[in-house]
N, C-alpha and C positions, 0 to 999 in steps of 0.2 A: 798291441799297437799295430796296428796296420800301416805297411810302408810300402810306397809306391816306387817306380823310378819313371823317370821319362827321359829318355836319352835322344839324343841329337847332335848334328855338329851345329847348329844353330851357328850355324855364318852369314847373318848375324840372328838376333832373337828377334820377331817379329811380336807384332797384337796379334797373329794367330797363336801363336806359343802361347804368349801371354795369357789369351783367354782359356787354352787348354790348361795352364797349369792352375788357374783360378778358379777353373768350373772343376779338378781333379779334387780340390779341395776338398769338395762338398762330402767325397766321401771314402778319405786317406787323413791320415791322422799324419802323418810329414809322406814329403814329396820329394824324395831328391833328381834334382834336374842332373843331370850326368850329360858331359860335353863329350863327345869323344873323337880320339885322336886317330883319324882315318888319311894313312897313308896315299888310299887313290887320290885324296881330292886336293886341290890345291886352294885353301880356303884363304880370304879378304883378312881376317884375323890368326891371332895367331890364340892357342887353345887354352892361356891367362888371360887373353884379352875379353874373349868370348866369356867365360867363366865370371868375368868383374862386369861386363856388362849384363847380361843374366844376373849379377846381385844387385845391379844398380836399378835394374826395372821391376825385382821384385823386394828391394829395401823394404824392410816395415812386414813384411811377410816372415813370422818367424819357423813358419812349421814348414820352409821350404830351404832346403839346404840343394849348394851346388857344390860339384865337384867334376873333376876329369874323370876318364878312366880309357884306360887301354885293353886288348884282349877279347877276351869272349863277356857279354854283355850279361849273362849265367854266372859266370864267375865275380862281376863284379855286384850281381843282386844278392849273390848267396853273402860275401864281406857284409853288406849294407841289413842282410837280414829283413830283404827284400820279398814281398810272395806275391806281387802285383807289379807290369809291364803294363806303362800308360802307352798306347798310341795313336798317334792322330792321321786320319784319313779323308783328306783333301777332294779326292776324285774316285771314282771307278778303278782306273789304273791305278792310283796307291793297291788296291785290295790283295792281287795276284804276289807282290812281292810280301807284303805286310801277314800275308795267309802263310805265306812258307816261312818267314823268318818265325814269324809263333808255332809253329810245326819242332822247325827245330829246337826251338828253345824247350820245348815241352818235350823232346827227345832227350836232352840234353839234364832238363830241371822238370821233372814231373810235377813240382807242388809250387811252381811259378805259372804266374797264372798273364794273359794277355787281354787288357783290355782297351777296345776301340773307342774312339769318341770322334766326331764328326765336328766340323768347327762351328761357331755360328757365323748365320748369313751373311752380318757384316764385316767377316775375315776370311771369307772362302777360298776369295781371290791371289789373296797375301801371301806371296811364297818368300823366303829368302834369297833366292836368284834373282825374280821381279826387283827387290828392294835395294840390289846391288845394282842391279842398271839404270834404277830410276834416280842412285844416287850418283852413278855414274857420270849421268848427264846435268847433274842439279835440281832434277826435280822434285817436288813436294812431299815429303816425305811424315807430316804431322801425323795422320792418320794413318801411318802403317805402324811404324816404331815409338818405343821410347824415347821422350827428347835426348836422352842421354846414346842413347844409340845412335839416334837422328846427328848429333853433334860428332860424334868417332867415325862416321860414316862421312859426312862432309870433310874431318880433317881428313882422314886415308883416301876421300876420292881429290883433293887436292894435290894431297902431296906425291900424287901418280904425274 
């Protein structure tokens, strides 16, 4: 069985995720989306919240399972019996950081493998920083997100 992971802090999970982890399908036999708990960043949700929303946008999907994880992102592939790293590359500048973290994971995990996927055209734009300011403001948010996200994103930008 082939097992992928696609790790993120997905603050929150955008239709670009989304689409990556739909197109990863095609050719992983499960998927696990792995949240992770990144002390730099100061995220909009907290790392159960994200986790329920990631199940709530991909409900009905059974061969994608979510979870957290802490640590070294090697350590958590080798548990999962993991031999494929999904990653998604947005821009030119993703590449330089996206190039050394697979450097080292392949230092680290020689039989873990990294793979890039490009988003399509209609989610290029989509970041999850964008998604936070536009919900910041009230803005429209149909076409970036799950309604369910769409929804936890208007309560949390209210209740600021």
């Amino acid at each position: 069985m082939r097992v992928a992971i696609y790790a993120g802090s997905f603050d929150p999970i955008t239709r670009g995720h989304e689409d990556l982890i739909r197109r990863s399908l095609e050719f992983v036999d499960q998927l696990t989306v792995a949240v992770a708990t990144n002390s730099t960043k100061q995220p909009l949700f907290t790392v159960e919240e994200r986790v329920e929303l990631i199940r709530a946008t991909m409900r009905g999907e059974p061969r994608v399972v979510v979870k957290s994880f802490g640590g070294l992102l090697v350590d958590f592939a080798a548990s999962e019996k993991a031999n494929l790293l999904i990653r998604g590359l947005r821009a030119v500048s993703d590449f330089e950081y996206e190039y050394q973290m697979a450097l080292m994971n392949r230092h680290l995990s020689p039989k873990l493998e990294t793979v890039y996927m490009v988003p399509s055209l209609d989610t290029t734009y989509i970041s999850a920083s964008l998604v936070r300011e536009i919900a910041r403001y009230g803005g429209d948010l149909t076409s970036l997100v799950h309604p369910a996200v769409a929804d936890a994103l208007r309560k949390r930008s209210a209740a600021k």
